[in-house]
N, C-alpha and C positions, 0 to 999 in steps of 0.2 A: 504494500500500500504506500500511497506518497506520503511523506514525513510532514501531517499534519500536526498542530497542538491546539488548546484550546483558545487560545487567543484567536486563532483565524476564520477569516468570515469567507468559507466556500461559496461559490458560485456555481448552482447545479441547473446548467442550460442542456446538459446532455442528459438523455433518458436512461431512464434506471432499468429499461428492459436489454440496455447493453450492458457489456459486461462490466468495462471501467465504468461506466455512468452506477450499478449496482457497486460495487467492491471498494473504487477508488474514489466516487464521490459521497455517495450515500452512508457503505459501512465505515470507510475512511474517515469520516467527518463525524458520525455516532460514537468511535471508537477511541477518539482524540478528545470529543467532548466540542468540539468546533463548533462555531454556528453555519447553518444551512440555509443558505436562500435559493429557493425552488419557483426557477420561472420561463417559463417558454422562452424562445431564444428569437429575438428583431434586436436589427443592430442599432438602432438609436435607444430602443427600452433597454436592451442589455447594457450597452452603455453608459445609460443614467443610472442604473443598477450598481455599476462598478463603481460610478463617481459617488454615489448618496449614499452607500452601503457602505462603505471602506472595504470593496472586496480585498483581500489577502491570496486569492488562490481561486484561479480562472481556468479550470481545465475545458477542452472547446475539441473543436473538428475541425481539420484545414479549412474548410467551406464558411465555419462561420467566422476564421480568423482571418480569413480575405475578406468577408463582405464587409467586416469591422474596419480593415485597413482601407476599403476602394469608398466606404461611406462620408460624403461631403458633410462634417457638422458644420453649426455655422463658429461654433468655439470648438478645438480638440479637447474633449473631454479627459479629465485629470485622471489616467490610472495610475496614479506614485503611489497609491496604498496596495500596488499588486507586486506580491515578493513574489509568486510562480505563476506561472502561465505553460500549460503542459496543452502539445496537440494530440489528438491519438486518434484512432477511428479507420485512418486512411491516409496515404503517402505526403507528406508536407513539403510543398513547393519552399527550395529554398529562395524564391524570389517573393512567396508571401510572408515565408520570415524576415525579411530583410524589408519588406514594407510596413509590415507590423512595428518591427523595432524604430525603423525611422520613424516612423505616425507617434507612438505611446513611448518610447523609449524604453521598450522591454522586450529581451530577448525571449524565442521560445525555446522551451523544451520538446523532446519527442518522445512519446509513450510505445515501441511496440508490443500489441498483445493479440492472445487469442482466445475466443470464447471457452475455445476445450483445454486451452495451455492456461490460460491466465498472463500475470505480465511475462515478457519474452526481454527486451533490452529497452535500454534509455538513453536517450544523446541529451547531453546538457546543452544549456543554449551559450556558456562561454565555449565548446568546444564547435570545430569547424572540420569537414570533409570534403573536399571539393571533387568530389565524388557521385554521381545519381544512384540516388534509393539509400544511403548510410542513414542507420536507425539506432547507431550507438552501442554497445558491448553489451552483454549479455548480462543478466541479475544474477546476482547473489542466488547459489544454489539453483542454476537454471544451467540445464547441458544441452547446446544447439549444436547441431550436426547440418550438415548438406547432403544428400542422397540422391541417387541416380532413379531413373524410374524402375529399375530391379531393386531398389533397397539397401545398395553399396553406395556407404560412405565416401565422399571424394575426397580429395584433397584441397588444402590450400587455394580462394583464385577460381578454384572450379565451381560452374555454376548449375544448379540443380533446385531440389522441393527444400524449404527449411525443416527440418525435424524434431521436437523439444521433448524431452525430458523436465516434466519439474514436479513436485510436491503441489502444485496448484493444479495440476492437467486433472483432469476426469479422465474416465477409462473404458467410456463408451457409451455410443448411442443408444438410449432403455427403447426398445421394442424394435429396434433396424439393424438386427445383425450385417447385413451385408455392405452399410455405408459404414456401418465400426472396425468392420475387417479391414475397408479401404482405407480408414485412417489412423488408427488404433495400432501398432504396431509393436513389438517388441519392447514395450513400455515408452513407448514416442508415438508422440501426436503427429500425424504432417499436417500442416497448417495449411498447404492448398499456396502457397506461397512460392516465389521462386529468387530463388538468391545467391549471395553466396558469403565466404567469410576472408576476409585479409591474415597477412603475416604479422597485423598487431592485433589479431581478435576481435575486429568492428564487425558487426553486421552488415551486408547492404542486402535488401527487398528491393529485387525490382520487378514486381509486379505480381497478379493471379497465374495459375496455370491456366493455360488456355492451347488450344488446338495452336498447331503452327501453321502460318499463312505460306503458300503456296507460290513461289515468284520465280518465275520461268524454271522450276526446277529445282529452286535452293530455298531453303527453309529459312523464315523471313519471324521471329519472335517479337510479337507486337509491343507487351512488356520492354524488352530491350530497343527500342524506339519510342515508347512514352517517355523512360524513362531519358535519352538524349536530349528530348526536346523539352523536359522540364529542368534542364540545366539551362536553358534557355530566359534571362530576365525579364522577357514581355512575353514569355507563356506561365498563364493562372493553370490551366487545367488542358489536359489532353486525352483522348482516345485515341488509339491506333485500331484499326480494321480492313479486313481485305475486299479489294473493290473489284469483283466479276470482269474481267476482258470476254471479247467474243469468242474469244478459243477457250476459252473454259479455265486459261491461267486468271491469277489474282495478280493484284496491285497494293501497294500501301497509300493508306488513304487515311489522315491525320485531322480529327474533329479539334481546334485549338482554340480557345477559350483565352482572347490575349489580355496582359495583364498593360497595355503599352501598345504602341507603334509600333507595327514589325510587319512585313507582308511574307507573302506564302515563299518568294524566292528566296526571303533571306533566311528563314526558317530551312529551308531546303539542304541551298549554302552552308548554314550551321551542321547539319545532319552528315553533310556531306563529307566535311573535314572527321567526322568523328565517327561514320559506320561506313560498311558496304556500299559500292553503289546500290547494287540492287536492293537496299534495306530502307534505301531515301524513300520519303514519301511522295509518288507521284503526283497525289490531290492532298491540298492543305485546305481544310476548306474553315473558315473563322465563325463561330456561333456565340451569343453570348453567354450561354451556360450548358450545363449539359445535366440530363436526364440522371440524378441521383435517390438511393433510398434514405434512411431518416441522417444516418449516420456520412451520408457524403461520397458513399460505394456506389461508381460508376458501373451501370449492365454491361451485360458481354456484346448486346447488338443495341444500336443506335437506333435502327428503326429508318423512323421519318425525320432525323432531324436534322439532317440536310436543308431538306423545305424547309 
């Protein structure tokens, strides 16, 4: 749990039918003795919330700590009574950290966790990884592994499903033997995650598992192209997905969600310098947000939102 005490005034805008929103704001904040302010999450309400409450301790979702920082007040509302500010949920744009702390002047932290692991690692907000997807070293009493899709450990650098061992994990699905099999394993979780780990022990997530897209032949990982393009400081949010040719090959086709001025070539250009040709995205197409569930998890297909 985060190292709350009773002095601090949590701020509970994430739902408690999530996991950290249950564990780390709700029992976290009972457990400390903390006080608990519980309140739907609009970024001008939540803000006067921080300012008139003396929040102490702002845990949030990438999504609501963009719309915080892209939100024109007509004054920047005073958060100096916020000692943490923790994102968790889903992948943190380090270019909405870095708007956040200019706007409020508070770094963020990064929560990774899983509902069936509990928490997984932590990036404090003084440390820096100029890296896509680093989500900070592993907890205390937490053993993460990389695994191949037979179940062998990789090595070092090698990238693969994340794996967790912890004393918080549960140990199976009650009544779905057959999805517990698939992730249940040898006393580790696979978190459905894909990643991998460095020669100083950091984490990086970079993305869901997901089917690999199909590009004249060469295996194109959508994940490993979201993740290029959110190193990118005028991209807020991205999907990758593969776009139908007439011969039945795919394409990469990047939903970007900009955080700034940027057009589709220099995003391209970007991509370029840093992956395969064939991994660039041939269509960049710009949306102003994209289709998420409560917690800020992008679906696997877009659908209609192109239109």
């Amino acid at each position: 749990m985060l190292p709350y005490s009773e002095n601090d005034r949590v701020l509970a805008v994430l739902p408690f039918s999530h996991s950290f929103g249950l564990f780390n704001v709700l029992l976290a904040s009972l457990a400390a003795g903390a006080t608990l302010h519980i309140a739907p999450f609009s970024p001008r309400e939540t803000a006067a919330t921080i300012e008139r409450a003396r929040i102490t301790v702002l845990p949030a979702g990438p999504f609501m700590f963009r719309m915080l920082s892209e939100t024109e007040f007509r004054t920047v509302p005073d958060f100096s009574s916020v000692r943490l500010a923790v994102s968790t949920g889903s992948a943190l744009s380090p270019a909405v950290a870095l708007r956040f702390r200019e706007k409020f002047g508070i770094g963020l932290a990064q929560c990774y966790g899983a509902t069936e692991a509990g928490p997984i690692a932590v990036a404090r907000p003084e440390e820096r990884v100029d890296r896509p997807g680093w989500v900070g070293t592993p907890c205390a009493g937490v053993a993460v592994e990389i695994w191949d899709p037979a179940g062998k450990r990789l090595g070092l650098c090698e990238e693969g499903e994340v794996a967790v061992k912890s004393a918080a994990a549960t140990c199976c699905y009650i009544g779905d033997a057959e999805a517990s099999e698939d992730v249940f394993r040898n006393g580790y979780v696979l978190t459905g995650d894909m990643g991998c780990m460095d020669e100083a022990g950091r984490l990086f997530v970079l993305g869901r598992k997901r089917p690999m897209l199909n590009v004249a032949g060469k295996k194109v990982a959508p994940y490993e192209v979201e993740a290029c393009l959110r190193m990118h400081p005028s991209v807020a949010d991205v999907t990758v997905v593969g776009a139908a040719t007439a011969d039945g090959d795919e394409r990469v086709k990047a939903f970007v969600v900009p955080a700034g001025e940027v057009t589709s070539v220099e995003l391209q250009e970007f991509c370029g310098k840093r992956l395969a040709d064939f991994k660039v995205p041939r269509q960049v197409v710009f949306v102003n947000s994209l289709s998420r569930g409560h917690m800020g998890k992008p679906p696997t297909s877009l659908g209609q939102t192109e239109g």
